[in-house]
N, CA, C and O atoms as CSV, one atom per row, in Angstrom:
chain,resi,resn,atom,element,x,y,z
A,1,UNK,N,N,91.237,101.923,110.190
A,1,UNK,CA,C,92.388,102.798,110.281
A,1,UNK,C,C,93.474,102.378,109.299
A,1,UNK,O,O,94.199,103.250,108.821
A,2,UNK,N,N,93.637,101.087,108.966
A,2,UNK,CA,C,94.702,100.405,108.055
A,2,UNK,C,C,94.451,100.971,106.850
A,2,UNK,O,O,95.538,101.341,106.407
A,3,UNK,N,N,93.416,101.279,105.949
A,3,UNK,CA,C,92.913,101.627,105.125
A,3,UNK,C,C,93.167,103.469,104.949
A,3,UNK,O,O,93.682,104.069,104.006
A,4,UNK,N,N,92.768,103.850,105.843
A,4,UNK,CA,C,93.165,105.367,105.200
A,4,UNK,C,C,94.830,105.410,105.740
A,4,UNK,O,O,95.657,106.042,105.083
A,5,UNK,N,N,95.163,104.771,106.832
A,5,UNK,CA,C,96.802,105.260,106.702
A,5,UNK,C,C,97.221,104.538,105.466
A,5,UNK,O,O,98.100,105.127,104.836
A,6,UNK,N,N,96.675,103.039,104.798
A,6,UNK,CA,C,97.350,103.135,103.521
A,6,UNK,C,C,97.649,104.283,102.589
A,6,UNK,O,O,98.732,104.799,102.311
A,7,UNK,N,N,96.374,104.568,102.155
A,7,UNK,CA,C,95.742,105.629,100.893
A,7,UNK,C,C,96.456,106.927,101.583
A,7,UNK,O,O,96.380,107.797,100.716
A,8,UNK,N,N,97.050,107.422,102.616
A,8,UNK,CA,C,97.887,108.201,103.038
A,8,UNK,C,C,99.180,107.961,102.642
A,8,UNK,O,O,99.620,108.619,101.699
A,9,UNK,N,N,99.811,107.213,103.138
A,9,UNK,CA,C,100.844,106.708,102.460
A,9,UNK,C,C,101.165,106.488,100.668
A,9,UNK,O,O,102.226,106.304,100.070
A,10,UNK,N,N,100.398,106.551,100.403
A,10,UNK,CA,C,100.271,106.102,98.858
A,10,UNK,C,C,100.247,107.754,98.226
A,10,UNK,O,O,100.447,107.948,97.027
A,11,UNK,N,N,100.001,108.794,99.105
A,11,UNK,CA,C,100.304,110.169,98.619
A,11,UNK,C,C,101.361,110.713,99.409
A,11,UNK,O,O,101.241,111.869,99.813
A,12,UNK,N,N,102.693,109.844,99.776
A,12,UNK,CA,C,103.572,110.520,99.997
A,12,UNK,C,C,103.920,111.117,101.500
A,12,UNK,O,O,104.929,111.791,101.707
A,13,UNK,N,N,102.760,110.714,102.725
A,13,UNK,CA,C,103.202,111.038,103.771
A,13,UNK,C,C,102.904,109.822,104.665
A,13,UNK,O,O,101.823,109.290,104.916
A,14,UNK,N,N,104.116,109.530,105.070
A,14,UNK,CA,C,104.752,108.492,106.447
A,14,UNK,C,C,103.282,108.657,107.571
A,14,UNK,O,O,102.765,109.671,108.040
A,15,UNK,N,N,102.907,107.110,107.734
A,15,UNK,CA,C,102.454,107.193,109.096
A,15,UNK,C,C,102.173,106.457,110.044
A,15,UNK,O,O,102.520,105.305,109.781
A,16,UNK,N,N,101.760,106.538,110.927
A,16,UNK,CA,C,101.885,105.493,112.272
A,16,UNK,C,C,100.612,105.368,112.958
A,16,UNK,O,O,99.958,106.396,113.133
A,17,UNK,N,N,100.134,104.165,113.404
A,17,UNK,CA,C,98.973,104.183,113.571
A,17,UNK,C,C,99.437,103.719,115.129
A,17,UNK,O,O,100.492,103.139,115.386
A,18,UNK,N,N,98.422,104.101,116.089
A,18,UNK,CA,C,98.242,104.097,117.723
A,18,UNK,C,C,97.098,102.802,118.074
A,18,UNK,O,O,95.923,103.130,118.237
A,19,UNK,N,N,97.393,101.692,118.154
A,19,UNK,CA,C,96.195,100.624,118.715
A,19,UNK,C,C,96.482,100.318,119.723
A,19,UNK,O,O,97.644,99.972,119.941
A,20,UNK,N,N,95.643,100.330,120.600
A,20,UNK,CA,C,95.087,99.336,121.624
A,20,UNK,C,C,94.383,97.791,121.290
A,20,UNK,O,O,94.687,96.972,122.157
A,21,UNK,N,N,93.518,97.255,120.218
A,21,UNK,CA,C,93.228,96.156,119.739
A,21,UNK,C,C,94.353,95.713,118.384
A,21,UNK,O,O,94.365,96.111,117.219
A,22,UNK,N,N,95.102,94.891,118.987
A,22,UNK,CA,C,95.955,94.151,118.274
A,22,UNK,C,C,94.972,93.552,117.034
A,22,UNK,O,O,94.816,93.876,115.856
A,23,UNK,N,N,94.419,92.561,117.867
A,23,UNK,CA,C,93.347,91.485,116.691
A,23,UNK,C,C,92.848,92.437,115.541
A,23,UNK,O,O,93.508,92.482,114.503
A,24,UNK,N,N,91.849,93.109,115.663
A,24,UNK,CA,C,91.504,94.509,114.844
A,24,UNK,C,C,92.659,95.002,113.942
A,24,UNK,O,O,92.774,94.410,112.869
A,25,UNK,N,N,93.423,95.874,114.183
A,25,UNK,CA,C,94.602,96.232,113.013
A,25,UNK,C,C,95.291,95.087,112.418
A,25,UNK,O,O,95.844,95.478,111.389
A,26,UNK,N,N,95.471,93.989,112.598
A,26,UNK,CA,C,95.755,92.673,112.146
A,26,UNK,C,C,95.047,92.452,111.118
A,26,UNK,O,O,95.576,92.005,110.100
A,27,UNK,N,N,93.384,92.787,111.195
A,27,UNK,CA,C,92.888,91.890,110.223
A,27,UNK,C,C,92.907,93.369,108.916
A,27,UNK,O,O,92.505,93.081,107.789
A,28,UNK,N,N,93.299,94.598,109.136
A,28,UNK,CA,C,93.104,95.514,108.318
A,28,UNK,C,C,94.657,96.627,108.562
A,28,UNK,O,O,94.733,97.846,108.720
A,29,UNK,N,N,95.744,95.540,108.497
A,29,UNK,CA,C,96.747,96.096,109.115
A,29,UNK,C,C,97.600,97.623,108.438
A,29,UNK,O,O,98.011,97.526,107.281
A,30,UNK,N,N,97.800,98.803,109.098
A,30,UNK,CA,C,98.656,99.993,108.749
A,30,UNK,C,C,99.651,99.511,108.669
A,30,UNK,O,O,100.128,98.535,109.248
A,31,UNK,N,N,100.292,100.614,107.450
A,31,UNK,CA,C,101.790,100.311,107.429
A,31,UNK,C,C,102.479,100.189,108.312
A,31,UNK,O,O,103.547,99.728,107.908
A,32,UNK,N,N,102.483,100.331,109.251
A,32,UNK,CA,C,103.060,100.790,111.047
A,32,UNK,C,C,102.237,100.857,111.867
A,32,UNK,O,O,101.293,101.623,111.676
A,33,UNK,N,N,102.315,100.032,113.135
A,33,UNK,CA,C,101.621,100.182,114.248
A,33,UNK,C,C,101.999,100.032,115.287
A,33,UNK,O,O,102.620,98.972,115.359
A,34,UNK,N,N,101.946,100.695,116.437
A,34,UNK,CA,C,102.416,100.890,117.762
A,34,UNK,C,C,101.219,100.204,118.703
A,34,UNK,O,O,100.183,100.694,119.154
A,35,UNK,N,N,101.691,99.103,118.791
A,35,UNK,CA,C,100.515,98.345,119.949
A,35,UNK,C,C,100.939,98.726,121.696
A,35,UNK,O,O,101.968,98.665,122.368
A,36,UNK,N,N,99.515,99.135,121.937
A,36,UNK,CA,C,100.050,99.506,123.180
A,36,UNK,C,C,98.740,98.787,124.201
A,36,UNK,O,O,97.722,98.629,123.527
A,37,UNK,N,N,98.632,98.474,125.212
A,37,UNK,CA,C,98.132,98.102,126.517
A,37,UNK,C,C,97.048,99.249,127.335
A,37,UNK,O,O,96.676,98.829,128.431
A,38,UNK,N,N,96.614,100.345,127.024
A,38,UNK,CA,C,96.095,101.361,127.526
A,38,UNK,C,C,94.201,100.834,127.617
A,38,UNK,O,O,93.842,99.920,126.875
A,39,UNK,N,N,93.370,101.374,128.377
A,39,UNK,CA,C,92.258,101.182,127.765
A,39,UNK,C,C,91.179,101.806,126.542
A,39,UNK,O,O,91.709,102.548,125.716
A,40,UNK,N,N,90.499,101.682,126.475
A,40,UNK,CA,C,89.176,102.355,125.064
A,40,UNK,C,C,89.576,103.934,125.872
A,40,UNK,O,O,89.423,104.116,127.080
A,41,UNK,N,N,90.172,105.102,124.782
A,41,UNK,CA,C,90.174,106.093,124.775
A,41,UNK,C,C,91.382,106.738,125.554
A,41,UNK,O,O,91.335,107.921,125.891
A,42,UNK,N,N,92.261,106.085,125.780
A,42,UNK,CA,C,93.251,106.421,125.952
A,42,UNK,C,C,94.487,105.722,125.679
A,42,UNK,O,O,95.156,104.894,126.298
A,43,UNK,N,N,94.629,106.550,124.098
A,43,UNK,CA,C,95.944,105.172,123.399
A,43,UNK,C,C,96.733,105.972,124.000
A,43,UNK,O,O,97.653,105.264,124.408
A,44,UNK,N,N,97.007,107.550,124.440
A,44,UNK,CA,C,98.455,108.126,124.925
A,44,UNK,C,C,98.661,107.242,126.014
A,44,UNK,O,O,99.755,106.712,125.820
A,45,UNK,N,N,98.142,106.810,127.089
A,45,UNK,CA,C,97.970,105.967,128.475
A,45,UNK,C,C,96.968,107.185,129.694
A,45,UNK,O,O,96.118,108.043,129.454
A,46,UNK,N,N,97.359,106.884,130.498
A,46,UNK,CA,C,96.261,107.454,131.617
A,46,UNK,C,C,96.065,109.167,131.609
A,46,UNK,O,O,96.858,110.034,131.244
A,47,UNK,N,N,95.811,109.188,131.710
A,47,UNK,CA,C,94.370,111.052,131.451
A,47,UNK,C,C,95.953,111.578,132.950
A,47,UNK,O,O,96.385,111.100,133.999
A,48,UNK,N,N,96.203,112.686,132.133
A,48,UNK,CA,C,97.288,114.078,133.051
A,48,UNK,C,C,98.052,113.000,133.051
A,48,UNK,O,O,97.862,112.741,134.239
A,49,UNK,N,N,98.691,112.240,132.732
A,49,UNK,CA,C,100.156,111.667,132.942
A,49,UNK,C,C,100.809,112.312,131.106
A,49,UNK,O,O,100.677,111.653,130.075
A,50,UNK,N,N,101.418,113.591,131.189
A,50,UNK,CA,C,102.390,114.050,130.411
A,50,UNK,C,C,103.334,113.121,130.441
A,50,UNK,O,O,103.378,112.366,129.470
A,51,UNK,N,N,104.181,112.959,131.383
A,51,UNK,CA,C,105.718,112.211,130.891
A,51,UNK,C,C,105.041,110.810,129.759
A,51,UNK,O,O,105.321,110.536,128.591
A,52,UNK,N,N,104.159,110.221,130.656
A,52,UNK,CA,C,103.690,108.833,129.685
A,52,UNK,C,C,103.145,109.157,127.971
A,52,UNK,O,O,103.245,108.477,126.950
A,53,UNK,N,N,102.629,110.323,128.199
A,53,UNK,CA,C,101.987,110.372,126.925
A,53,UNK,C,C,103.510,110.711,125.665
A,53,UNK,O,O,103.763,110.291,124.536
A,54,UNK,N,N,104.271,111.741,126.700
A,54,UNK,CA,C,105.383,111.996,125.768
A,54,UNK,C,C,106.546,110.318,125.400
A,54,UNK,O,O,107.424,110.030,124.587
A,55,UNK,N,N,106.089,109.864,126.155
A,55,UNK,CA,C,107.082,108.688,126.131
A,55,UNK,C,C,106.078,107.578,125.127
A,55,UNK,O,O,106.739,106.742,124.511
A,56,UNK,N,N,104.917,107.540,124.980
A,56,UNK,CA,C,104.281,107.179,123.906
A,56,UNK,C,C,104.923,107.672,122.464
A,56,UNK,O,O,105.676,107.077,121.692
A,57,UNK,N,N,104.410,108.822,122.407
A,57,UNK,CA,C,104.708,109.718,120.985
A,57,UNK,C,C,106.289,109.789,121.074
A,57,UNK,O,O,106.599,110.416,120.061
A,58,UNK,N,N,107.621,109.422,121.864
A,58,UNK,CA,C,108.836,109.428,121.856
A,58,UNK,C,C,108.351,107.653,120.825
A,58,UNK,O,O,108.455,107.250,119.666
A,59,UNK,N,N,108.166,107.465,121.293
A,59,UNK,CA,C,107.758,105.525,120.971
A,59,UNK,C,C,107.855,105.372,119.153
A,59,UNK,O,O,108.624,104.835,118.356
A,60,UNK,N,N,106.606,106.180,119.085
A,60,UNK,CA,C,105.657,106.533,118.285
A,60,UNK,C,C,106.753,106.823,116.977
A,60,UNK,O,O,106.914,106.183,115.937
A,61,UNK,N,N,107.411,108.027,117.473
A,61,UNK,CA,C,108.448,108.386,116.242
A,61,UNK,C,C,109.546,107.664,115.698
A,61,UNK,O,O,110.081,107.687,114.590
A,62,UNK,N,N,109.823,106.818,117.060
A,62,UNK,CA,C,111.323,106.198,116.735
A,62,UNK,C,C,110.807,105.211,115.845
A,62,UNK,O,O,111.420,105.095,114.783
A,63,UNK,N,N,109.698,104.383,116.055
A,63,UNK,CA,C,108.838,103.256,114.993
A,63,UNK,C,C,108.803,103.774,113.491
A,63,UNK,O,O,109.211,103.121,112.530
A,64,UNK,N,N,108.119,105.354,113.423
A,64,UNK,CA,C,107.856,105.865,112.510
A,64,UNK,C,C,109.333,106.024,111.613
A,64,UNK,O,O,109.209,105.648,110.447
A,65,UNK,N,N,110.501,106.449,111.932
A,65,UNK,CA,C,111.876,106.588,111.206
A,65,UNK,C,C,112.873,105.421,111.325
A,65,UNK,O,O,113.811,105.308,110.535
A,66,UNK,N,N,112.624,104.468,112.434
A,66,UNK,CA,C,113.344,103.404,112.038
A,66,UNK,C,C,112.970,102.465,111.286
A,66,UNK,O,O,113.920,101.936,110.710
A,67,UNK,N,N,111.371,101.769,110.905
A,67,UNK,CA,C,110.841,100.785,110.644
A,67,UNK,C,C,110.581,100.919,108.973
A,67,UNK,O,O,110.398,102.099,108.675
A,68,UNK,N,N,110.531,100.159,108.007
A,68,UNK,CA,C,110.291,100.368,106.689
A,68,UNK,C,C,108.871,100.526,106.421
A,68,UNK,O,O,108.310,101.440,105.816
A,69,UNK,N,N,108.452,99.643,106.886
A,69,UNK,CA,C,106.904,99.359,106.691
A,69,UNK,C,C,106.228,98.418,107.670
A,69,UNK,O,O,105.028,98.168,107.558
């Protein structure tokens, strides 16, 4: 994932990557990453919890416009 959000970035559009495995994006790290605690297949967090998922992607953006890289 570190790899194409680079080569994304490198044409001009901002982005943020969603992990659950810290170790993993570490060794191939995105410009930005939002580490989160969820399990395999659910980086928003638990299946029908809206408020959580919006409070993810609330997460998600503020990382994305406050952080440089």
């Amino acid at each position: 994932m570190g790899l194409v959000a680079r080569e994304i970035e490198n044409r001009g559009v901002a982005t943020i990557a969603l992990s659950i495995v810290r170790e993993i994006t570490e060794k191939l790290p995105p410009p930005r990453a939002l580490f989160l605690r969820f399990p395999f297949g659910h980086a928003l967090g638990e299946r029908g919890a809206v408020d959580q998922h919006f409070a993810v992607l609330r997460l998600a953006f503020e990382l994305l416009f406050a952080a440089d890289r």
